[in-house]
N, C-alpha and C positions, 0 to 999 in steps of 0.2 A: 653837038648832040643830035642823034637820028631823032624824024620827020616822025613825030607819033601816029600811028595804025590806029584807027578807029572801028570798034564794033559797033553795028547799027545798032539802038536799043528793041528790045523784041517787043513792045509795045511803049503806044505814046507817053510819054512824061518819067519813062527811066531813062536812071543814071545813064549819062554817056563816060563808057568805056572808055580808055586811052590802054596802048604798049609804050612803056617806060623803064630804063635800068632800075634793075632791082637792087637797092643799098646792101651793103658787103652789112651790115649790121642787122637788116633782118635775115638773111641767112645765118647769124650768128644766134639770133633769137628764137628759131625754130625748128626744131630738132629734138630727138630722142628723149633729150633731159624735160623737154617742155610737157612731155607727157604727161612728166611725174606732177605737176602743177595743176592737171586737167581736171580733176573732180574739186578743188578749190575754185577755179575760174566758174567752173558750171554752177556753183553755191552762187560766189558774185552776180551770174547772170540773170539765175533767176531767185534774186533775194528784190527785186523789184516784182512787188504783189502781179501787176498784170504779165510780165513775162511769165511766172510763175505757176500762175493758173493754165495761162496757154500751153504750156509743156503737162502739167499734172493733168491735167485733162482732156489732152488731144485725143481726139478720135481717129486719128491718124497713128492705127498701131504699129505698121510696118517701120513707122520712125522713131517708137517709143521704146528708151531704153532699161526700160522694166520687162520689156516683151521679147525684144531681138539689140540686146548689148551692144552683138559685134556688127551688124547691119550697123548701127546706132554710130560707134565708135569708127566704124569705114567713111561711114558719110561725114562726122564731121573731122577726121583728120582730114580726108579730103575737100573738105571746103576750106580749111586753112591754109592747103598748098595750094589750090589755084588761085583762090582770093588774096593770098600771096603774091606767085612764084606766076602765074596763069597769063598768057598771052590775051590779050582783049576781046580776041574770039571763044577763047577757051570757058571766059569767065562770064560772059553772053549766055555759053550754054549752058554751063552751070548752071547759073542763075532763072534760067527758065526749069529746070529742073527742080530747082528749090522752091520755085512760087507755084509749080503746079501743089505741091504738100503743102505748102503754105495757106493756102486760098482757102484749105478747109479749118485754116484753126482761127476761130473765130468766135468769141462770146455770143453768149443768147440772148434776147434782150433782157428778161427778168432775171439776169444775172446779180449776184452781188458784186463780182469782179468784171468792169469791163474792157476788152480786149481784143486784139486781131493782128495776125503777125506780121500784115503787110503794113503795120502801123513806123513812120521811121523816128519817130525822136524815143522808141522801145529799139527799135535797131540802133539807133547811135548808141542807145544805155549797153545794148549787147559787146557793139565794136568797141564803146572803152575799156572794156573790161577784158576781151582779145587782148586791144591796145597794151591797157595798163600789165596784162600776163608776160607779155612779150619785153618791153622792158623790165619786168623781176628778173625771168629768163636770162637776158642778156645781162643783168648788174651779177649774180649768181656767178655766170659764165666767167665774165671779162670785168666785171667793175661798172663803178658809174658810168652810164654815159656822157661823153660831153655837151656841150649846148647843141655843139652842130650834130654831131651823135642824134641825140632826138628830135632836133629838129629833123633829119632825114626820115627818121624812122616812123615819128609822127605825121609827115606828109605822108610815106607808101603808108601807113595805117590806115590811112582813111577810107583804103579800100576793103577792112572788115565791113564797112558797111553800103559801101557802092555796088559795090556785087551783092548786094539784095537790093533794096529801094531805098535809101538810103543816098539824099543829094550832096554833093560835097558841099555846097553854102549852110550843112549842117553840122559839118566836120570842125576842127580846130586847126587853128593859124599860127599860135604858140605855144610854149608848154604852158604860159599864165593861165592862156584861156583851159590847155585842159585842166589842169591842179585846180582851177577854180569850179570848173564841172565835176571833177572826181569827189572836192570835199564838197560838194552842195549835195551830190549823187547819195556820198555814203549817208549822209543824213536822211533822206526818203527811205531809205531800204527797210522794208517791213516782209514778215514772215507773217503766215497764220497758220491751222492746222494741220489745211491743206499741203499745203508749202512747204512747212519745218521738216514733215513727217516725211515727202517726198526726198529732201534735200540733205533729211541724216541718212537715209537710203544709198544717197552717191557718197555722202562719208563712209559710209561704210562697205560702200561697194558690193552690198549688198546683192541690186540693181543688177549686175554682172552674173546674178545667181541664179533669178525668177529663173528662166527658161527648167531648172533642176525642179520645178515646182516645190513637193513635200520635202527633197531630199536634198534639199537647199541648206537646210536646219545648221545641221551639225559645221557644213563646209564654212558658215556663215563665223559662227563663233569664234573659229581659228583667224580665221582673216579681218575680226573686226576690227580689234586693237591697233595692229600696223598699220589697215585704210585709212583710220581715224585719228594715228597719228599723223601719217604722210600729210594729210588731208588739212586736219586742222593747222598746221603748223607753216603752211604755205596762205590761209586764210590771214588777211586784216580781219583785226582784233572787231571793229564794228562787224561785221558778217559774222565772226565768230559770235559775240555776245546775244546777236538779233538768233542766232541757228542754236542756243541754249544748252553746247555740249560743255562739259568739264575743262578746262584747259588751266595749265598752272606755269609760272615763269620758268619753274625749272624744266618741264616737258620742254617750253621755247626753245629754253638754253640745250637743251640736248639733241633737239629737231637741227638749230643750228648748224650744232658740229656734225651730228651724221649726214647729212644735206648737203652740209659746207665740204665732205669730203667728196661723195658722189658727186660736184659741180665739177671738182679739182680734178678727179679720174675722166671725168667727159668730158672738160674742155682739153684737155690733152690728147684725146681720141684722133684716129686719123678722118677727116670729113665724112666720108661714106659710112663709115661706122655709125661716127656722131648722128647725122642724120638721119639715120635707121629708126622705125619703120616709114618715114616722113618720103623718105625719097620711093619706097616701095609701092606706098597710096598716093604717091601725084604719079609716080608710071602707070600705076594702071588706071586712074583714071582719065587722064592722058588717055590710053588706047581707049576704051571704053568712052569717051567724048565723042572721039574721030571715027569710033565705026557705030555710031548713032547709039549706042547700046545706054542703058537706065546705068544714072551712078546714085542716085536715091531711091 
């Protein structure tokens, strides 16, 4: 095995960096079809009240995806593929680029909810919920994984959350220990007004609309049904119940099959395809690292 490359960290007491091969299984896990899973994982992320607040309430509009979607949607496919796919330097930079946005979302004191994103055991809650997308992903795709299967893929996971502040002594060592944090996790997860109302927004995709302002309306009603079945139908049922949308076994049963075919059609795809638009936003952000230029 090569001699792993080390990025200095950009300031004292972060993650240290490592370059390490990237498991043939998370390239299997991240890709085109992952997308369609993406406004479900963003439910799971922020259905823990303090992540929650910090997104509904960021005063950081340029990264709020009620205000600028596709900024919104650039930056974090992009922080998938380097946090990924990302060379040790690469995720360095990154990663400085995220904590500059970072630094300002930050609870007040006389808050009722409090919060701050450079907080890490709210980034571990984030990275499993990466984690846990990325294996549905992959089961979807290929089938269960096997032990060594997630074993592999659970080690490179942990850098969902080392490329933010996020230390690996906060990460998992087996799948026990995750299954045991996932069912402990889904039991906390609480929604409030703030939250629910933001988060049937990404079910709905709403979100994707603001920038139309008024004439949002009408676009909105056609495309609600499909986001919200897509949507809900890739959600565990506790985020579903706590996000207080309708869902019924037979909607399940028919997410299922439509789902189960789209998995069938794109794992049969030829890679580049597959991959698409995944490998398009780690090239450019790739260039866009290298010639110093803002990728948040």
């Amino acid at each position: 095995m090569p001699t792993d490359t080390v990025a200095p960290p950009a300031r004292q007491g972060m993650p240290r960096l490592v370059d390490a091969p990237i498991p043939q299984e998370i390239r299997d896990s991240l890709n085109g079809f992952s997308l369609l899973l993406a406004g479900a994982n963003v439910i799971m992320q922020l259905a823990r009240l303090p992540v929650g607040h910090g997104v509904a309430k960021s005063t950081v509009d340029s990264g709020r995806a009620d205000k600028h979607p596709l900024k919104r949607a650039r930056t974090t496919i992009a922080y998938l593929g380097i946090s990924m796919y990302g060379t040790a330097r690469e995720r360095e930079l990154y990663r400085a680029e995220v904590a500059r946005s970072h630094a300002q979302v930050r609870s007040k004191a006389g808050d009722d909810v409090q919060y701050r994103a450079f907080d890490p055991e709210l980034q571990r809650w984030v990275a499993s919920c990466l984690f846990y997308g990325s294996i549905d992903v992959f089961t979807r795709l290929w089938g269960e994984p096997t032990d060594a299967q997630f074993a592999r893929m659970l080690h490179h996971g942990r850098r969902f959350g080392t490329t933010l502040q996020m230390h690996e002594d906060l990460w998992f060592t087996t799948r026990e220990e995750f299954d045991a944090y996932w069912e402990q996790g889904t039991r906390e997860i609480e929604m409030d007004d703030l939250t629910r109302r933001y988060l049937r927004m990404v079910a709905s995709e709403e979100s994707l609309l603001m920038p139309l302002g008024r004439y949002r309306h009408r676009l909105a009603k056609a495309i609600k049904g499909p986001a919200e079945f897509r949507t809900l139908g890739f959600l565990p049922e506790p985020f579903r119940e706590e996000l207080g949308l309708p869902w019924s076994a037979a909607q399940q049963r028919k997410h299922d099959e439509v789902y189960g075919h789209v998995a069938d059609v794109a794992a049969k795809l030829p890679r580049p395809i597959r991959d698409f638009p995944i490998n398009l936003y780690l090239w450019d952000t790739r260039r866009r690292l290298h010639a110093g230029a803002r990728v948040v």
